[in-house]
C-alpha positions as CSV (number, residue, x, y, z in Angstrom):
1,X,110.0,52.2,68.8
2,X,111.3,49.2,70.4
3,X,111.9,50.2,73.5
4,X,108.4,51.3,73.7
5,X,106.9,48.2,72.4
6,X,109.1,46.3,74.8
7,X,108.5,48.6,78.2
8,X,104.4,48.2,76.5
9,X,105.2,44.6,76.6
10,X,106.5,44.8,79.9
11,X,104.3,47.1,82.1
12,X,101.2,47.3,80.1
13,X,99.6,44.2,81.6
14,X,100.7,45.1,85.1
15,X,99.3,48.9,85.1
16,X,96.2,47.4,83.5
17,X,95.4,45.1,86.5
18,X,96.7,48.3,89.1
19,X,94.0,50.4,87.2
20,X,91.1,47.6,87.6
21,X,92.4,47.2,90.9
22,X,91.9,51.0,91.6
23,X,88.4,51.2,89.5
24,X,87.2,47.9,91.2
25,X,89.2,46.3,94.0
26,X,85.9,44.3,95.2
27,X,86.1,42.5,92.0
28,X,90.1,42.1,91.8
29,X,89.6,40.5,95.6
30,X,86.8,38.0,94.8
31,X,88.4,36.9,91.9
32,X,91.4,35.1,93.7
33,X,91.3,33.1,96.8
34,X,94.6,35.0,98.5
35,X,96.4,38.2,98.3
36,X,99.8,35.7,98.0
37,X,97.5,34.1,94.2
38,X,97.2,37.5,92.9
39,X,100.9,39.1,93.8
40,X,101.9,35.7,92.3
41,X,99.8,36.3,88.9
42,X,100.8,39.9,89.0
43,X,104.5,39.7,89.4
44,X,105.3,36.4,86.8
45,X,102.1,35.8,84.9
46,X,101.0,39.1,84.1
47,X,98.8,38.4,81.0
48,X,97.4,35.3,82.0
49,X,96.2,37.2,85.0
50,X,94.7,40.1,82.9
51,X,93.0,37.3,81.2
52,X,91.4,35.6,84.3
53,X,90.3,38.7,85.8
54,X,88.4,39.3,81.9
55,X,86.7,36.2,82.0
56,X,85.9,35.5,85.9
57,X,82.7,36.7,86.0
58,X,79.9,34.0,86.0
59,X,83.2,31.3,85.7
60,X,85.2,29.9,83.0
61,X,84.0,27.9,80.6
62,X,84.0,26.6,77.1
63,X,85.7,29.3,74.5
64,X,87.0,31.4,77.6
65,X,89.8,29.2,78.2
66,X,91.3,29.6,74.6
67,X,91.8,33.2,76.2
68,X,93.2,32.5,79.4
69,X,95.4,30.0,76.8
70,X,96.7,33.4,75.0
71,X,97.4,34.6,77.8
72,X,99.5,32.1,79.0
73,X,101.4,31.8,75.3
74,X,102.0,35.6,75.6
75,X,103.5,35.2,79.2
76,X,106.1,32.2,77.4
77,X,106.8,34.2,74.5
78,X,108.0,37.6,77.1
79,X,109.9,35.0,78.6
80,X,111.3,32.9,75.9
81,X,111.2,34.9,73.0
82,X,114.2,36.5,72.6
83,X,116.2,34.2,73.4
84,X,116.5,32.2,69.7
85,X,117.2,36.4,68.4
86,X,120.9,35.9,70.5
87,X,122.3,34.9,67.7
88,X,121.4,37.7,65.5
89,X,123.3,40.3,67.7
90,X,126.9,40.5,66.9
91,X,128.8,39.1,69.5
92,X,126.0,38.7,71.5
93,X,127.6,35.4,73.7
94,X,130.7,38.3,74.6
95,X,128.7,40.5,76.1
96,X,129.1,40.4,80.0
């Protein structure tokens, strides 16, 4: 079960935005300014990027930056989160 939640964790956001790519690529395209933003956004921000191309239409404001927000706490927490859980493996600063 965690190694699904993890690869979820992982490659959910990314296959989302390669579906709405698919569905709609007119969309995905006028939402950034450069193919260089997006791959960007897709490979290191994934969530956050889900989150802009959510709330893009008709531009962000008020309440719709609390999302892009979460997305940008769940991008820190993929990348920082496990790290204070090193302890809790045995031997976990041995391992090569």
């Amino acid at each position: 079960m965690c190694c699904f939640f993890t690869s979820l964790m992982l490659f959910g956001p990314r296959l989302a935005i390669i579906v709405w790519y698919l569905y709609r690529p007119v969309y995905v395209n006028s939402a950034f300014g450069s193919f260089f933003g997006a791959l960007i956004g897709f490979a290191f921000l994934p969530w956050s990027t889900l989150m802009y191309l959510s709330v893009y239409p008709g531009g962000i404001f008020g309440w719709e930056w609390l999302l892009i927000g979460m997305g940008i706490f769940a991008d820190m927490a993929g990348y920082f989160g496990g790290y204070k859980n090193k302890s809790r493996v045995p031997y976990g600063d041995q391992i090569p």
